[in-house]
N, C-alpha and C positions, 0 to 999 in steps of 0.2 A: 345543795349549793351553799356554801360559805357566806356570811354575812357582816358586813362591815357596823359599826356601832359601837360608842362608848359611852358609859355611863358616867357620873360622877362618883358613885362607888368605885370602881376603876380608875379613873384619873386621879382622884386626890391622894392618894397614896405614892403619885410622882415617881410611878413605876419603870425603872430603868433610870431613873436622873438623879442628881445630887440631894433630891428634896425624899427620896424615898422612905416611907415606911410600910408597916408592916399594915396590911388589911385589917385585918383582928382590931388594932388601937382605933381608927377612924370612929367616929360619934358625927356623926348626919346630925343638923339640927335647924331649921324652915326658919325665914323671917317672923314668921306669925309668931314664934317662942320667943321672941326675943322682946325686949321693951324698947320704944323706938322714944325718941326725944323729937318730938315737930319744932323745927326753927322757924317755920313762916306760916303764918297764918293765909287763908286763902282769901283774906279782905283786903291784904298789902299793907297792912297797920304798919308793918316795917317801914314806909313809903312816908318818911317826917318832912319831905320837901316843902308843906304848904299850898301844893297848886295841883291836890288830888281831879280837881273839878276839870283841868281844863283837858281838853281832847288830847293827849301828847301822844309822840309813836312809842310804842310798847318797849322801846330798845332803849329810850333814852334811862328806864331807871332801872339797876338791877335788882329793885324788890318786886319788879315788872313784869319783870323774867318769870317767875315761875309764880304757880297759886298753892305749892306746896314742896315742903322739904321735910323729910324724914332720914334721923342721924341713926342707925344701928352698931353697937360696939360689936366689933366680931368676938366672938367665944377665943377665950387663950388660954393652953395649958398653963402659963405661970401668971401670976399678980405683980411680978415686981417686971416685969417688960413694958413695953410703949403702948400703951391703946391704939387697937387702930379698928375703921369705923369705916363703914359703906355709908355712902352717904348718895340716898335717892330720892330726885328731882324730879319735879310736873312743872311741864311749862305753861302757862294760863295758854286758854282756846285761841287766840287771835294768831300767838306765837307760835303754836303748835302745828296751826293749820297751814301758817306760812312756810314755818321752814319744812314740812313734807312738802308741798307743795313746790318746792323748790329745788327739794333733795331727793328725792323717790327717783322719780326717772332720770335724774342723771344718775342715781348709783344703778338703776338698773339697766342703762348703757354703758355706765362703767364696767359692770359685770361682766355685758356682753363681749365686748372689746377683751376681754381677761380671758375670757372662758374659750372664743373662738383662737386666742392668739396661741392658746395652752395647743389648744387642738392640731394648730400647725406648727408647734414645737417652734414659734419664733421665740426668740430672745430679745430682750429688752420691760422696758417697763411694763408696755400692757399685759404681758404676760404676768407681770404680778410676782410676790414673793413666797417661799416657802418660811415661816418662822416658828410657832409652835402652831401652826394650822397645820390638820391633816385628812388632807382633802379640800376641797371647797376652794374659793379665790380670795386670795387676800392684796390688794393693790398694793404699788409701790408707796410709801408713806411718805407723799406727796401732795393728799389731798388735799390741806389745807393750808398750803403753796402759797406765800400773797400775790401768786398771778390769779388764783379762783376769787379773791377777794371781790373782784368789781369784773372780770372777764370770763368767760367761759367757751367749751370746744363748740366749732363752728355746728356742730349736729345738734346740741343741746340749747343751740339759742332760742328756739322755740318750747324751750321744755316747760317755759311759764306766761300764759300772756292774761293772766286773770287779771283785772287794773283793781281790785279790791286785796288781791294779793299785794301787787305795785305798790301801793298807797302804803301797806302795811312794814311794805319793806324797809330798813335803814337807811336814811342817804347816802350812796354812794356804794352800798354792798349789795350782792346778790350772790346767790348758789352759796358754793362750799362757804363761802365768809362769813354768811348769818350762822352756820354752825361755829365759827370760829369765835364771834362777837357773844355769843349763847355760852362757850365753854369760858369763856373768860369770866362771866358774870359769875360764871359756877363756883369756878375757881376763888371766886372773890368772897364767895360764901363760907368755906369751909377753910380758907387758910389759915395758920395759926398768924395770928400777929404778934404773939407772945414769943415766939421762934424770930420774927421780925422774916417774915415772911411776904414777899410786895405782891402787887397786882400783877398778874400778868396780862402782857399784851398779844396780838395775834402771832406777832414774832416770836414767840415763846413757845408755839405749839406745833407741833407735827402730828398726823393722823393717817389713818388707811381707811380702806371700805373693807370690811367684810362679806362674804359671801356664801352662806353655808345649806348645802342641800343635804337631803339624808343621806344619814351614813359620817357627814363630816365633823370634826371635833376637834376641839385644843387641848394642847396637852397643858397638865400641868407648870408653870411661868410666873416668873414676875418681872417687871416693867425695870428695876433697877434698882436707885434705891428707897431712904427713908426721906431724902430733902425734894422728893419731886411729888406729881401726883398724877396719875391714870386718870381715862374716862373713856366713859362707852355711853354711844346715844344708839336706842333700837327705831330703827325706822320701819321693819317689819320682820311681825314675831307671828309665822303661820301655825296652825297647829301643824303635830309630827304626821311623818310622812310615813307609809310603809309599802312598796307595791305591791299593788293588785297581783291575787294570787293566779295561775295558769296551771293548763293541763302540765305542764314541766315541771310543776310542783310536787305533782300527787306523791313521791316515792321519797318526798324531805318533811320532816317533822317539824314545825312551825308554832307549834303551844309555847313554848318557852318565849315566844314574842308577841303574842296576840295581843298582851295590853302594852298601853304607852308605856309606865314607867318603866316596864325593864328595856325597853330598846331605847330608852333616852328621850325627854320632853322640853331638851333647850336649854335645859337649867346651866347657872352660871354660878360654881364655887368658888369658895373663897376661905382661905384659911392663912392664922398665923405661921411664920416658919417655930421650926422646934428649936430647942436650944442645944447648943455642939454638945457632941461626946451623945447625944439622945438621938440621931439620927435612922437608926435601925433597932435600937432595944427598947428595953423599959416596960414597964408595965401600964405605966400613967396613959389615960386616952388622949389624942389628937381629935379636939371638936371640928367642924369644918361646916359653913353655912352655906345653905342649899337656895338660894332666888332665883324665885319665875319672874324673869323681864315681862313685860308689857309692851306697846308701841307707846311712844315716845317717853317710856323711863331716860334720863339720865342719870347716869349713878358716876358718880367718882370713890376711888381708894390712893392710901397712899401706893409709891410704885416699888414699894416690899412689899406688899402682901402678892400670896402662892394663890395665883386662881385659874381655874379649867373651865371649857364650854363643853356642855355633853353633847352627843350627837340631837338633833331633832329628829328622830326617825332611823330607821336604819337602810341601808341599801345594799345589792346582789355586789360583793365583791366581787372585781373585775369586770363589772356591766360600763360600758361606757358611756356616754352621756349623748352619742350622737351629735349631728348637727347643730351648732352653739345654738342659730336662730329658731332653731323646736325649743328649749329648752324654758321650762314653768320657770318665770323667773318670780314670782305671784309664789312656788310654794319655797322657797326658799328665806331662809333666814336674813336679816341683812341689818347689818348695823356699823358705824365707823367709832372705830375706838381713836381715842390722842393721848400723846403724854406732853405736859409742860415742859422743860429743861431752863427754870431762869436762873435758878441756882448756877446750872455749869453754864450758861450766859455770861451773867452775871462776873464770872469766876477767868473766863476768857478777856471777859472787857477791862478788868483792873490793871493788868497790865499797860495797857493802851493808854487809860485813863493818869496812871503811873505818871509816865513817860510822858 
């Protein structure tokens, strides 16, 4: 029986699409090779307000936000190109604990909603989008809607009722919007100001839930251009999955998968584009970085950079998934990626602003 799985040695080569090259040039190269620059300290020394002492809510400062930041250059074939940099976020415990606490099980009724809608071929939003996901459920990108800001679906009102979560929470935000309020600080971290690059606000973001089981993978993409920025928060990063073997097996060959990495471990590439006219030849190598998420990494990239998700595991091609509400939604991957857009905001309102 056939098996479905993609690796990042496969995907980064942007096989079949405009981004393609040649197997052979690709250079795999791990965060750990690389020298990381920490911007934040995990004591908040960034935090110059004066009133470290008094009890405040975690949201109100964005050196609050997180107890650490690590900036990575990605590897690029040329030197005279733009730097561009993964840049991955810890959000201190208090922040962390809340916003899963708040976001876990509505992405994993969002899921479900997507997964069973798939299954009765409705159309519409819950069903979800196809875009460079293949397989798994990716939602309408929608989720960070300013209707989720302070509202959420009548099923999910009880998704949270800890009062020490409550307490923790922003005034006036709950669910999707504390992820909205979090990527903005992010954003507030890493923008160039030298670009004259502004703050963005919730209005600036658009995002989806992802949802990937074994077998499912992105293909190689990028977000658009160089004046925007990506991000992806992992909410839950299970180990790879592979099924359990069955007498239906015995007469298929199975060595070639027995370990994780060749059937794929979740990992999330990221590589520069190459330069025109070098798109299929050349001899010079294409570097490409290789990152194992964690639960609650947030990473941001600009939204030019070429990055792929590999499968977590692999799964029986054409096995179906059964009944939405059997389904381990526990081993599934899940994380909501957003892009900002204030530039072309921005670029829309002049007009107006004109006039």
């Amino acid at each position: 029986m056939s098996r479905r799985f993609a690796t990042l040695a496969d995907l980064m080569t942007g096989r079949g699409g405009v981004h393609e090259i040649s197997a052979a040039r690709l250079v795999a190269i791990a965060v750990a090779d690389l020298s990381g620059i920490d911007r934040l300290s995990s004591d908040g020394a960034e935090d110059d307000s004066g009133d470290a002492g008094e009890d405040r809510d975690a949201f109100e400062s964005t050196a609050r936000h997180f107890e650490s930041h690590v900036e990575y250059v990605l590897p690029s074939m040329s030197s005279g190109g733009q730097t561009r940099s993964l840049h991955v976020l810890r959000l201190i415990p208090d922040v962390e604990a809340n916003l899963r606490a708040e976001l876990l099980r509505r992405a994993h009724l969002n899921a479900r909603r997507g997964y069973d809608a798939m299954e009765r071929l409705v159309r519409g939003p819950d069903a979800g989008v196809t875009v460079s996901n293949v397989g798994g459920y990716q939602s309408a990108h929608d989720v960070l809607e300013p209707d989720t800001w302070s509202e959420s679906d009548d099923e999910e009102e009880d998704a949270v009722d800890d009062e020490k979560a409550n307490a923790r929470r922003p005034r006036g935000i709950k669910g999707w919007g504390i992820l909205s309020e979090v990527a903005c600080a992010a954003h507030d971290r890493v923008r160039d100001t030298a670009l004259r690059e502004r703050a963005v606000t919730r209005d600036d973001l658009y995002g989806w839930l992802n949802a990937n089981g074994a077998g499912d993978f992105n293909k190689l993409h990028d977000h658009g251009g160089a004046e925007s920025w990506s991000g992806v928060y992992y909410l839950q990063c299970p180990a790879p999955v592979k099924p359990a073997s069955s007498d239906s097996d015995s007469e298929t060959k199975w060595d070639e998968v027995e370990d994780g990495p060749v059937y794929g471990s979740g990992m999330l590439g990221l590589r520069c584009h190459v330069s025109s006219g070098d798109e299929s030849g050349g001899d010079e190598s294409v570097p490409y970085l290789r990152f194992q998420p964690r639960v609650g990494d947030l990473v941001l990239f600009r939204g030019d950079v070429l990055h792929a998700v590999e499968s977590n595991g692999w799964a029986r091609s054409g096995e179906g998934r059964g009944d939405p509400m059997d389904l381990d939604l526990k081993s599934m991957r899940m994380s909501v990626a957003f892009n900002e857009d204030s530039v072309a905001a921005d670029r829309k309102a002049a007009p107006a602003v004109a006039a």
